[in-house]
Legacy VTK file of the C-alpha trace (Angstrom):
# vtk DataFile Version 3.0
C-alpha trace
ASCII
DATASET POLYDATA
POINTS 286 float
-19.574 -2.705 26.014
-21.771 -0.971 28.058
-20.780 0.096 31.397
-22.111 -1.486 34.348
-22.775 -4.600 32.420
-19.877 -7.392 34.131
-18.471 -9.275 31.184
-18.056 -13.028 31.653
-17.700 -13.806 27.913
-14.447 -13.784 25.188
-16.140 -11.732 22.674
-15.608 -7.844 22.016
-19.166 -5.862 22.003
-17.731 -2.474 20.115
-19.179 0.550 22.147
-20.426 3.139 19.268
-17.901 4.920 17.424
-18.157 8.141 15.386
-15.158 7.313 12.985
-17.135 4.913 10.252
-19.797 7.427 9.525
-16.639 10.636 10.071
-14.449 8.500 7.824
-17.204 7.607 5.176
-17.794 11.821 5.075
-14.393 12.563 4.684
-13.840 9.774 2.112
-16.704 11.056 0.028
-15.192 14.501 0.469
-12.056 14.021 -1.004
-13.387 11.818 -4.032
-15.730 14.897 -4.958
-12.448 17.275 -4.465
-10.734 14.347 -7.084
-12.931 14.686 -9.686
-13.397 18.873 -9.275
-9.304 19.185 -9.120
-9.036 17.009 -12.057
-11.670 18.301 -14.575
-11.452 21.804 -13.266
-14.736 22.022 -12.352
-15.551 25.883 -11.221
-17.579 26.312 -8.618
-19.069 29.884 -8.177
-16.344 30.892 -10.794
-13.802 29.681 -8.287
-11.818 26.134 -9.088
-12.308 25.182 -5.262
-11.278 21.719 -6.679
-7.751 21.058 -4.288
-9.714 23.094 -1.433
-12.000 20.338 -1.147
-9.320 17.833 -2.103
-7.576 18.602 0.877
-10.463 18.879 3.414
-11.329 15.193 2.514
-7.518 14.094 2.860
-7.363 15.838 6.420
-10.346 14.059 7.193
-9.177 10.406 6.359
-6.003 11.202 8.016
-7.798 12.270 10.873
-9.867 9.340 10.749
-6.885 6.844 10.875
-5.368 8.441 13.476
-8.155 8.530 15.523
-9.632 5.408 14.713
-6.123 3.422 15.267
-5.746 5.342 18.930
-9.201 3.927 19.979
-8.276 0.419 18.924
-4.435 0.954 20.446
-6.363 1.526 23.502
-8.868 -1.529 23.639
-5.778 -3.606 23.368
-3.317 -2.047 25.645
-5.700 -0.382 28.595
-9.605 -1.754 28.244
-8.491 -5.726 27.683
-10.646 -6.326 25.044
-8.557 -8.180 22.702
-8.749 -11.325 24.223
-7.735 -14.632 22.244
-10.843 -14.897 20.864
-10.962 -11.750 19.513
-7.651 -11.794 18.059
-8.344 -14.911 15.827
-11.148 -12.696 14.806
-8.798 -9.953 14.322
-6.000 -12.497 12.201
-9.434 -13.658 9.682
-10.147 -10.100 9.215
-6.326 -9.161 8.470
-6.296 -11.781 6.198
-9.709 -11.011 4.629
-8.466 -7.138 3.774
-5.333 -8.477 2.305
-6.909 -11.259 -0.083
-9.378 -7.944 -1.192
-5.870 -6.373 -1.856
-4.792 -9.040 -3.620
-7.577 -8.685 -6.075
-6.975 -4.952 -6.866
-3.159 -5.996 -8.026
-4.812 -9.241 -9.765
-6.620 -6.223 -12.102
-3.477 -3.963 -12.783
-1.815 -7.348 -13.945
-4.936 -8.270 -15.739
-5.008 -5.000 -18.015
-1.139 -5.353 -18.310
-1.155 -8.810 -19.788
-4.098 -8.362 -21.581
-3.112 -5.993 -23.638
0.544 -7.129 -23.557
0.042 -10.656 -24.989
-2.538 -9.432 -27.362
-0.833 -6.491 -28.825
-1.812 -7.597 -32.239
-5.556 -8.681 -31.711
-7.485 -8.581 -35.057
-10.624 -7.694 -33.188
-8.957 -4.675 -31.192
-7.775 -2.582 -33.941
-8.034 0.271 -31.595
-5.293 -1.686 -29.634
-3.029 -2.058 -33.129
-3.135 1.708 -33.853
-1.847 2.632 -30.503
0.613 -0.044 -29.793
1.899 -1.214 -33.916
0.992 -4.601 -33.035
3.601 -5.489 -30.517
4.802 -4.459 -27.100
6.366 -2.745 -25.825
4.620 -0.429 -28.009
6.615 1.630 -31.143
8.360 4.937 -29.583
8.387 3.248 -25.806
11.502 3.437 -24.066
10.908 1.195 -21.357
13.142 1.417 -18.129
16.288 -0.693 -17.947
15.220 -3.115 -14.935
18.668 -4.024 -13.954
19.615 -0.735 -12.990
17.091 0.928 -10.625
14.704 -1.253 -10.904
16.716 -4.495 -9.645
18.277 -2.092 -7.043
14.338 -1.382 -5.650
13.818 -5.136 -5.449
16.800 -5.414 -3.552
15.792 -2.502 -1.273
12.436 -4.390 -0.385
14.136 -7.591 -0.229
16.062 -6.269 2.944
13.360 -5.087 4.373
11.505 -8.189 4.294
14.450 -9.545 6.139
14.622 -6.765 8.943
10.892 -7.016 9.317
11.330 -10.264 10.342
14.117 -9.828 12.705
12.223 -7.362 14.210
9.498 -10.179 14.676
11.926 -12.815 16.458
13.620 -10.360 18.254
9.956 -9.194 19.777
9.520 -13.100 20.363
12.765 -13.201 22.312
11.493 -9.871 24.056
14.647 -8.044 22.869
13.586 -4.588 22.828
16.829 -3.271 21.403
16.733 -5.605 18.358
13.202 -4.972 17.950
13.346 -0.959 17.771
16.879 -1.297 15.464
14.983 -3.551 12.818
12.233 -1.633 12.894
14.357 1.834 12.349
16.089 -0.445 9.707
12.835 -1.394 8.184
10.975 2.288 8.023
14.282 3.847 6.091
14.416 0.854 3.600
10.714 1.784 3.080
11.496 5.057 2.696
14.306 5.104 0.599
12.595 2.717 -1.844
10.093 5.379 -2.157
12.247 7.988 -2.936
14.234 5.743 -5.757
10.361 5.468 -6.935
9.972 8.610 -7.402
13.493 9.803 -8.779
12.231 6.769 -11.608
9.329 8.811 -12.150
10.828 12.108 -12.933
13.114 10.635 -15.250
10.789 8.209 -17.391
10.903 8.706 -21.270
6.774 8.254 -21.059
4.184 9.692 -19.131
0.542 8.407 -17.968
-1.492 9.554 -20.635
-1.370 9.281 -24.698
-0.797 5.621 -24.357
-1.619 2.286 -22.990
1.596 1.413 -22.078
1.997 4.453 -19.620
-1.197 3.902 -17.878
-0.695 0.066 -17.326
2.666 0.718 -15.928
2.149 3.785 -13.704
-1.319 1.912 -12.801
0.472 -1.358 -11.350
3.485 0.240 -9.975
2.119 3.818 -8.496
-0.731 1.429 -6.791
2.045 -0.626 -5.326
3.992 2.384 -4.435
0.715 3.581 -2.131
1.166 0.806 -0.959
4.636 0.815 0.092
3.902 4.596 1.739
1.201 3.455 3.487
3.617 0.116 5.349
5.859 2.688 5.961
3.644 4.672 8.264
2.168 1.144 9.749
5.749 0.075 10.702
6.108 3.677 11.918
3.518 3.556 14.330
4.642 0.149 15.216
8.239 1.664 16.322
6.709 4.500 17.953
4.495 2.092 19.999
8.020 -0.183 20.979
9.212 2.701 22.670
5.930 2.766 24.843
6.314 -0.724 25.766
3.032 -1.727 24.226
3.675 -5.116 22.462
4.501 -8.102 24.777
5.651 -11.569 23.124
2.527 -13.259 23.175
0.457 -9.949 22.362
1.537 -8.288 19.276
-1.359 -7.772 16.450
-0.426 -4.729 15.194
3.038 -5.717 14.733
2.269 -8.847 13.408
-0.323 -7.294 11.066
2.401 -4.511 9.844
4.549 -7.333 9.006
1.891 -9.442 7.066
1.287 -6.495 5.123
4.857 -5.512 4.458
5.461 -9.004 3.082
2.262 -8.611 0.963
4.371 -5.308 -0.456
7.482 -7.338 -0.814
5.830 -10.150 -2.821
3.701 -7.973 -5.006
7.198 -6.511 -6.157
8.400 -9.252 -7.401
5.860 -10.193 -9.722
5.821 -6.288 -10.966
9.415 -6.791 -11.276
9.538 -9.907 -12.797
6.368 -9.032 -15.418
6.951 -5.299 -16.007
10.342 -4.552 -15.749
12.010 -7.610 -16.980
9.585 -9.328 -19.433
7.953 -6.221 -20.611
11.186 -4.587 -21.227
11.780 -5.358 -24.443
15.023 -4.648 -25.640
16.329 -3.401 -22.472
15.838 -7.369 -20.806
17.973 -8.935 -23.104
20.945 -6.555 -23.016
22.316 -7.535 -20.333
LINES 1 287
286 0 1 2 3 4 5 6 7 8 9 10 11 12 13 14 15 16 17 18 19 20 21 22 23 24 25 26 27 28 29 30 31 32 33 34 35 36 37 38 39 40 41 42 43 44 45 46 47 48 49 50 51 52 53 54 55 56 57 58 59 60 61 62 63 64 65 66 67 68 69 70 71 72 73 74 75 76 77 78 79 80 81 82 83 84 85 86 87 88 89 90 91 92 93 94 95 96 97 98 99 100 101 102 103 104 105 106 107 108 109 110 111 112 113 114 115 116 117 118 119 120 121 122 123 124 125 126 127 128 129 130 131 132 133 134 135 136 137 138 139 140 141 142 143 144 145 146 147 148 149 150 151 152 153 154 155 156 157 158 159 160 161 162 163 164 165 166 167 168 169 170 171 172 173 174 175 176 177 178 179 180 181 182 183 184 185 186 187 188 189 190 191 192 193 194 195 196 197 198 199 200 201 202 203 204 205 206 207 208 209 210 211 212 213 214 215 216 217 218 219 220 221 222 223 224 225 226 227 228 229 230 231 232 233 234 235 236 237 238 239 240 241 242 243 244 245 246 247 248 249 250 251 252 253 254 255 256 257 258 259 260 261 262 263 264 265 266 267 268 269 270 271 272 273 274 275 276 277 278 279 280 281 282 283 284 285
């Protein structure tokens, strides 16, 4: 809002910010480092490929940082986010997640497709790669009661200690609301590491097949995702120790937690459709 103009209205008038036109640059930036790091594009007769890779990550990350500061202090120090806004705030929360939703509902799309159609007359392309059924010939899947199930269980608790962190903020306990939150950021990251110890010891890699890019596709996407509620619920603790969520004035708590729970749900259906079902003989073993 512009200064020396008195407010007498609910509504947030955004002053102009640098960071969507910063964050579009540095977004474009790192794409064109993607695509020179993986074709090996020389530039000059120099593969400058991960240089510009990591200029445009720097950038995002910069971005965020910045970007989330300026909004931490609208809400906290400026007043803006009024009740109005906030509702305004909760539509577009829930917007961004529904668009999430959507990217999953493609990963699950390609899985099944080609999972339930293994033998398709008209795809012989599809029969020469996977023999016709699926898992496809020479694919040792992962046993999903093993890691897998132990993953699931992982999230699981976090879900709960999310949500104890929530009532606890309610109750304005701010020792029961910095303990679940510590609780929740180390089930996040532990779950990431069993991710990756999964990876480095998979019988099949990403490319050659269908069935590696389908399942790295589904599960690596969710796995950003799980990295990137990490650092959400990590700024979240970090702002409980300044004192800057109240019981009735919360949003980026509450949205961490709507997106963990997003995370935790998503799981379960990559769980319950990739590991188990799509296990093959590994499912009914046990």
């Amino acid at each position: 809002m512009a200064s020396g103009m008195t407010k007498n209205h609910d509504y947030h008038l955004v002053d102009p910010s640098p960071w969507p036109f910063i964050g579009a640059l540095a977004a474009f930036i790192m794409a064109v480092g993607m695509v020179l790091t993986m074709k090996a594009v020389p530039i000059a007769g120099m593969k400058i490929g991960p240089l510009v890779l990591g200029i445009g990550i720097i950038g995002v990350l910069y971005t965020m940082f910045a970007w989330w500061v300026d909004v931490t202090r609208e809400a906290e120090h400026q007043g803006h986010h009024t009740r109005v806004v906030q509702i305004h705030h909760r539509y577009g929360m829930i917007m961004f997640i529904a668009s999430e939703v959507m990217f999953f509902v493609a990963w699950f799309w390609a899985y099944f497709d080609v999972a339930l159609f293994a033998n398709e007359a008209i795809q012989y392309q599809r029969q020469e790669f996977t023999g016709g059924v699926w898992p496809p010939k020479g694919i040792e899947t992962f046993d999903p009661w093993h890691l897998p199930l132990l993953n699931t269980l992982i999230l699981l608790t976090s879900g709960t200690t999310v949500t104890w962190a929530h009532h606890a903020l309610l109750h304005d306990d701010r020792k029961g609301l910095k303990q679940a939150l510590w609780l929740t950021v180390i089930l996040g990251v532990l779950f990431t590491i069993c991710q990756v110890y999964e990876y480095s010891h998979a019988a099949f890699s990403f490319s050659g097949h269908v069935y590696g890019s389908t399942f790295y596709m589904a599960t690596g996407f969710h796995g950003a995702h799980v990295v990137i509620g990490t650092i959400f619920l990590a700024v979240c603790l970090y702002r409980a120790y300044l004192n800057h969520f109240t019981p009735k004035q919360h949003l980026g708590f509450e949205f961490a937690a709507w997106y963990w729970h997003f995370v935790d749900v998503v799981w379960l259906f990559l769980f319950a459709a990739i590991y188990w079902w799509g296990a093959g003989a590994h499912a009914g073993a046990h």
